[in-house]
C-alpha positions as CSV (number, residue, x, y, z in Angstrom):
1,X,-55.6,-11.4,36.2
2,X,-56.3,-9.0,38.4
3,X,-53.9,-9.7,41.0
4,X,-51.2,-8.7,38.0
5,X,-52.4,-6.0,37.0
6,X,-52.6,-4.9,40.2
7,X,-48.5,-5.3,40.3
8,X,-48.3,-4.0,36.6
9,X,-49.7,-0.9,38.7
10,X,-47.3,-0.8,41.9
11,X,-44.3,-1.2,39.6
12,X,-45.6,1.5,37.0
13,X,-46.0,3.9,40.1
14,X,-42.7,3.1,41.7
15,X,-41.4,3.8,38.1
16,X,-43.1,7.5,38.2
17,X,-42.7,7.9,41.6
18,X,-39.0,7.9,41.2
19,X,-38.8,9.7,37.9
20,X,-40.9,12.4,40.0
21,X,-37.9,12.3,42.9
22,X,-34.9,12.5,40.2
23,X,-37.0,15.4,38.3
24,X,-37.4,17.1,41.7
25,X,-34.2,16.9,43.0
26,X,-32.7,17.7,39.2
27,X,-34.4,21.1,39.5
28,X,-34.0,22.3,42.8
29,X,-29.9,21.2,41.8
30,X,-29.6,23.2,39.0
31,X,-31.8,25.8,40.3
32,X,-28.8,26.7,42.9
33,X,-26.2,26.9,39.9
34,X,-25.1,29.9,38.7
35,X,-26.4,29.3,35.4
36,X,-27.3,32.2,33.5
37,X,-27.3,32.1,29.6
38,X,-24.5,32.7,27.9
39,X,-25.1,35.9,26.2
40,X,-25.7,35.3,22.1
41,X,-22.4,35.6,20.5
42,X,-22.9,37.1,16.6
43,X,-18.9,36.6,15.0
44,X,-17.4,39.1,13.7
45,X,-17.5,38.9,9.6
46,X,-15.3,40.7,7.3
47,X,-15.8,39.5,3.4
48,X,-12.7,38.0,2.4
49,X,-12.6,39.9,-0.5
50,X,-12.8,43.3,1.5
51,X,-10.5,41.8,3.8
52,X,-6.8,43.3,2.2
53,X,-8.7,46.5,1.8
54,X,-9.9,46.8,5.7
55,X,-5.8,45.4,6.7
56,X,-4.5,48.5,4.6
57,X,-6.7,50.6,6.3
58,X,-5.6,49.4,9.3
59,X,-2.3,49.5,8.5
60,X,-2.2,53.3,7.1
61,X,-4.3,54.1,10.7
62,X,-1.4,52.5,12.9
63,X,1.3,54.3,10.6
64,X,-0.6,57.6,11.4
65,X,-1.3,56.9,15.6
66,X,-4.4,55.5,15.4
67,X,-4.9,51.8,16.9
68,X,-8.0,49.9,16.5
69,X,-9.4,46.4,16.4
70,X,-12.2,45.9,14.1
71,X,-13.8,43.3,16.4
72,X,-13.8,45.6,19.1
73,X,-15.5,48.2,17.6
74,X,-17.9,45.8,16.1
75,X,-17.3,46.6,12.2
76,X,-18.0,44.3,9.8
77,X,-17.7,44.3,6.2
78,X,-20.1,43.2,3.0
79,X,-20.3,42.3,-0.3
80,X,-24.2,42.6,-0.8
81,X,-27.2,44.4,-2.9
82,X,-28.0,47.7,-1.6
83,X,-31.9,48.9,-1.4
84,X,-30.3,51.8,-3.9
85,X,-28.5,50.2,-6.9
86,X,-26.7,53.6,-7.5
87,X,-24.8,53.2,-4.5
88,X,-21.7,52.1,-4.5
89,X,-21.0,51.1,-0.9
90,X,-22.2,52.6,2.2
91,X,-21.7,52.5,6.0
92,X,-24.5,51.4,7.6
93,X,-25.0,51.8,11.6
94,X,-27.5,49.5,13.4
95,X,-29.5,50.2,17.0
96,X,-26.9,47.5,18.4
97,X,-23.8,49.9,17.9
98,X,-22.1,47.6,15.4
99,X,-21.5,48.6,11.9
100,X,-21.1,47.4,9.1
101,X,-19.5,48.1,5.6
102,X,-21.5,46.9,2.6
103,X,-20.7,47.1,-0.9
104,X,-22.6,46.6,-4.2
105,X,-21.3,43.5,-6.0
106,X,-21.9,44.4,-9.2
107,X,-19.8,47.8,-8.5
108,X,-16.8,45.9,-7.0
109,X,-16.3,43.5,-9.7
110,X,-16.2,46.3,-12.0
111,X,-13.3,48.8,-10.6
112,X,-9.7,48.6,-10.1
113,X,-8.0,47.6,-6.7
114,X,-6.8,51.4,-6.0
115,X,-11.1,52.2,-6.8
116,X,-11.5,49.8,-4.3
117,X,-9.3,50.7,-1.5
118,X,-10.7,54.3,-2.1
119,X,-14.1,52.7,-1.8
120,X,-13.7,51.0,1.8
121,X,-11.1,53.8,3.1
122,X,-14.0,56.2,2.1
123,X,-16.8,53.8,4.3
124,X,-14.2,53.1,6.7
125,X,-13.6,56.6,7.3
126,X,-17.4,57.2,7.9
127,X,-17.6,53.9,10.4
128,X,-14.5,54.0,12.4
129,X,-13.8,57.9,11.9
130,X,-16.6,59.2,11.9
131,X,-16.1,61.2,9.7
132,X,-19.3,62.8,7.5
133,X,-19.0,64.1,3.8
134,X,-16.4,66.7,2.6
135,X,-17.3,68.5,-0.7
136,X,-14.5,71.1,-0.5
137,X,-12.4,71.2,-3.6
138,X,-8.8,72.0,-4.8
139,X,-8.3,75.3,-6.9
140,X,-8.7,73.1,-9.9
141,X,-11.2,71.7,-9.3
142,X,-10.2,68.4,-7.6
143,X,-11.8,66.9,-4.1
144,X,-9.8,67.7,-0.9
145,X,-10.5,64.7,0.8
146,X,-11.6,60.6,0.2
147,X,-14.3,61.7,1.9
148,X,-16.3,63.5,-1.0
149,X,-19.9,62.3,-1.8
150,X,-19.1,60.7,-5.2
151,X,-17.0,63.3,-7.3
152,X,-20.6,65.6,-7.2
153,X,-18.8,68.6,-6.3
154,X,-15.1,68.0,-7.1
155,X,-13.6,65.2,-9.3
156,X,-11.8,62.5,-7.6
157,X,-8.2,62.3,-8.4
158,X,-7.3,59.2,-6.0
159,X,-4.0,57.7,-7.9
160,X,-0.6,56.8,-6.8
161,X,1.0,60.2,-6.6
162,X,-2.1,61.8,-4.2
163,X,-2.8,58.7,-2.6
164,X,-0.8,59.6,0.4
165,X,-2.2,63.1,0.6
166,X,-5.5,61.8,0.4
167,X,-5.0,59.6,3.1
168,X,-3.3,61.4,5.7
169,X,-6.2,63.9,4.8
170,X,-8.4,61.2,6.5
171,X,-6.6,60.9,9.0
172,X,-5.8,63.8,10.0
173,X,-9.3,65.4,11.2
């Protein structure tokens, strides 16, 4: 019995002893490699609902000589709760450079499709613009600009007749 054991050993220790060689010579291969990680890839997102909103934008941009990708400049767009429910939408800016557009649901399931273009041109113009708040107002009374904080100061008279105005406004600082 002993005498096989005693080869139930050798073979078991060949068997490591090689496992040891192949691990060895597996590491010092891929050791050489140019391997680093591939850097963490996060996709770009745009909600598809806010998607026809972001291409108009896009679209009135290129119509006025501005050209952008959206990818590029990391901006991304949301349909999501907001920590303050009486905000509409808002652009918010993250430590990473990337950007994002996030609206209240309950808010964009409530308003009309110009309320919601003036809603994301209004963010957009914050995250791709940079543009801050505008409170000036008209002689009577109306906003000069999207880019009012609400209709606090001015009321908001975004239609069909002033939507061009308002958006070469936009544009234009």
């Amino acid at each position: 019995m002993k005498q096989n054991q005693k080869k139930n050993y050798n073979k078991l220790s060949k068997y490591f002893r090689c496992l040891a060689v192949l691990g060895f010579f597996s590491i010092c291969f891929t050791s050489c490699l140019d391997n680093e990680p591939a850097p963490i890839q996060i996709d770009h997102f745009i909600d598809n609902r806010l998607k026809p909103y972001f291409d108009k934008f896009k679209e009135e941009a290129s119509a006025r000589g501005f050209e952008f990708d959206f990818k590029e400049l990391k901006v991304d767009g949301y349909i999501q709760g907001l920590s303050q429910s009486s905000v509409a939408g808002q652009c918010q800016t993250y430590e990473t450079g990337n950007s994002a557009v996030i609206v209240q649901p309950i808010y964009w399931d409530n308003i009309t499709e110009l309320e919601k273009e003036f809603l994301i041109f209004h963010e957009l113009g914050h995250c791709i613009l940079d543009r801050a708040h505008l409170e000036d107002a008209n002689p009577d009374g109306t906003c000069k600009s999207i880019m009012n904080s609400g209709g606090l100061f001015c009321d908001i008279n975004y239609n069909i007749r002033t939507r061009d105005e308002y958006i070469d406004e936009l544009f234009s600082n």
